[in-house]
N, C-alpha and C positions, 0 to 999 in steps of 0.2 A: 346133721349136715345133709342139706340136699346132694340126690345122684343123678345123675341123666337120664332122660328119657328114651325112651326105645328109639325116639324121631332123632336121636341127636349122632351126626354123620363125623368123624373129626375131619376137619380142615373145609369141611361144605356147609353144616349146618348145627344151631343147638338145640333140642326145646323144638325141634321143626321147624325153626327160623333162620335164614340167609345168612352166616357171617358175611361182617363187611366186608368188602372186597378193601387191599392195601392201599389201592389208592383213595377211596374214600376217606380213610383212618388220617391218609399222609393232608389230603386237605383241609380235613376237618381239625388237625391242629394247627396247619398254618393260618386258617381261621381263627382258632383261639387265642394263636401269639398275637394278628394280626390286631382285634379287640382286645384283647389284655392291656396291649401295651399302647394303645390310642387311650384305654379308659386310666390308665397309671399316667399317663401324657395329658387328660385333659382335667384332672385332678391336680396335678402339678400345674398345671398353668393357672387354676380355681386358686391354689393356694397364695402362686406369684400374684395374681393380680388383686386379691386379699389386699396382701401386703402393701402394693401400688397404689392401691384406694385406699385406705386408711392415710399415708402418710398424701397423697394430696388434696383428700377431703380437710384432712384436720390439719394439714400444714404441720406436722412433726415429725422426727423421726422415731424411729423403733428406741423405745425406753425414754424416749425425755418428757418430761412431767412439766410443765406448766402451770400456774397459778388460775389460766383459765379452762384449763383442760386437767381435768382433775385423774383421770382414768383415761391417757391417749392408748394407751396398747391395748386395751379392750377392742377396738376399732379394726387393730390387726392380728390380734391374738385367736379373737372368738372366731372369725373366717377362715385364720390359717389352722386351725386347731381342727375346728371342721374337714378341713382339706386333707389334713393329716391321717383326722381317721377313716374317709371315704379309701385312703389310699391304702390304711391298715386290713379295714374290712374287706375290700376291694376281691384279694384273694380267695376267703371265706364264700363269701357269695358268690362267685363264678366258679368256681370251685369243688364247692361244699354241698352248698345249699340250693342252687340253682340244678348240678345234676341229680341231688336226692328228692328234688320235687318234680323234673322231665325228663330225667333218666340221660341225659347230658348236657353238655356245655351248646353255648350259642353255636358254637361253630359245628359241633356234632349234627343237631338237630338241621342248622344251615343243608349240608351237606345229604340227609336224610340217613342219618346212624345213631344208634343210641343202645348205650351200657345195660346188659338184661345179665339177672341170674343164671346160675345153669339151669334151672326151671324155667328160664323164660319171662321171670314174673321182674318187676320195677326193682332196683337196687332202693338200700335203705341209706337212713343219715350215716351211719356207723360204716356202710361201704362205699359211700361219696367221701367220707373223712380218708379213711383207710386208701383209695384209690389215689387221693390228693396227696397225702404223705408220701408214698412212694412215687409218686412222679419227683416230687423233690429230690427223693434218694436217685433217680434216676436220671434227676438233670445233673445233681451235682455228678454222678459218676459219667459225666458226658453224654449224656444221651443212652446208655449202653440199654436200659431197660426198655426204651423204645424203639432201640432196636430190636433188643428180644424176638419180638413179633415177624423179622423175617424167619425165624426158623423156628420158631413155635407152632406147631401141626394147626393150630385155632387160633391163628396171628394173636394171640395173648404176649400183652407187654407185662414188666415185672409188678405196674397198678393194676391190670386185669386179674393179674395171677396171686396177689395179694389181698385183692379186695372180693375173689371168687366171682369176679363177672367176666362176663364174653361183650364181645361189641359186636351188635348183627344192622345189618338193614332196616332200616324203618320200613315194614310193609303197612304200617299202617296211618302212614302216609301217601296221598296221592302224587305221584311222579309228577304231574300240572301242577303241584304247589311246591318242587322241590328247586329251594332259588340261586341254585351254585351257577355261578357264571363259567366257571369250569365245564360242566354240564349242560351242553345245551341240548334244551328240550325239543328242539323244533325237530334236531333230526334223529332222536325214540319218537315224534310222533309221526314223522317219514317214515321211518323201520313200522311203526304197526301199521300205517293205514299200509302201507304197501301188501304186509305181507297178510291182513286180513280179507285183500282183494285176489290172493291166489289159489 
């Protein structure tokens, strides 16, 4: 098991890098609900209107069989089925897969945050899985796990502290590319030019 580094500060830094500060954490999931649940919303409406096309293309309902439509539910079954498992996998790859390949979710990365070992170094599949399950544990016990992180010395929630990561800063993104509407850049770039002119 990885230990920490000499650079690693609690509640300031890990591995020599920024944790997030609370508020970026608290955006960067209201981001993630905000996409979850548009991309489970537009999935479901892929599936409804499946459904819709089939029965007015081929003029039948769902299950009636015809003499000249030999296979009508094929028309609504193959789309809605598709639909179904965009909406099964949906989870997995937002989830899973998407932060074990950039070290967070859409809305992390939006925000400029992303999940690092206590080395510092990219989490793996096995602690995007692991991360992922315990949010569940944590929705279903009310959120309690994400709360955690107010009183957690390294704002670590009951997924950080499960999956042995920390959430820091993305320094290695440029602040000009960071797109939180929350955030606006215009006035960090007032604060530096100012204060590089004193």
């Amino acid at each position: 098991m990885s230990t920490p580094n000499d650079e690693t500060l609690p509640g300031k830094q890990i591995a020599g890098l920024p944790l997030a500060p609370l508020e970026k954490r608290i955006k960067a999931a209201l981001w993630d609900l905000l996409f979850f649940v548009f991309g489970l919303a537009a999935a479901a409406m892929l599936a409804v209107t499946a459904v819709i096309t089939g029965v007015l293309i081929l003029g039948v309902s769902v299950g009636e069989v015809t003499e000249d439509t030999v296979y009508p539910d094929a028309a609504i079954i193959v789309p809605f089925g598709l639909a179904i498992l965009i909406i099964a996998l949906a989870p997995y790859i937002y989830f899973i897969q998407v932060p074990a390949e950039y070290s967070g979710t859409a809305g992390m990365r939006l925000v400029g945050v992303r999940a690092v070992t206590v080395d510092g170094e990219q989490m793996n599949w096995r602690q995007a899985a692991t991360r992922a399950l315990a949010m569940l544990v944590s929705i279903a016990a009310l959120c309690a796990g994400a709360l955690w992180m107010f009183r957690e010395p390294n704002r670590r929630t009951w997924h950080d502290l499960a999956a042995g990561t920390f959430v820091i800063e993305d320094v290695y993104i440029p602040r000009r590319l960071n797109l939180d509407p929350w955030d606006p850049i215009e006035e960090e770039e007032e604060e530096l030019s100012s204060s590089g002119t004193s």
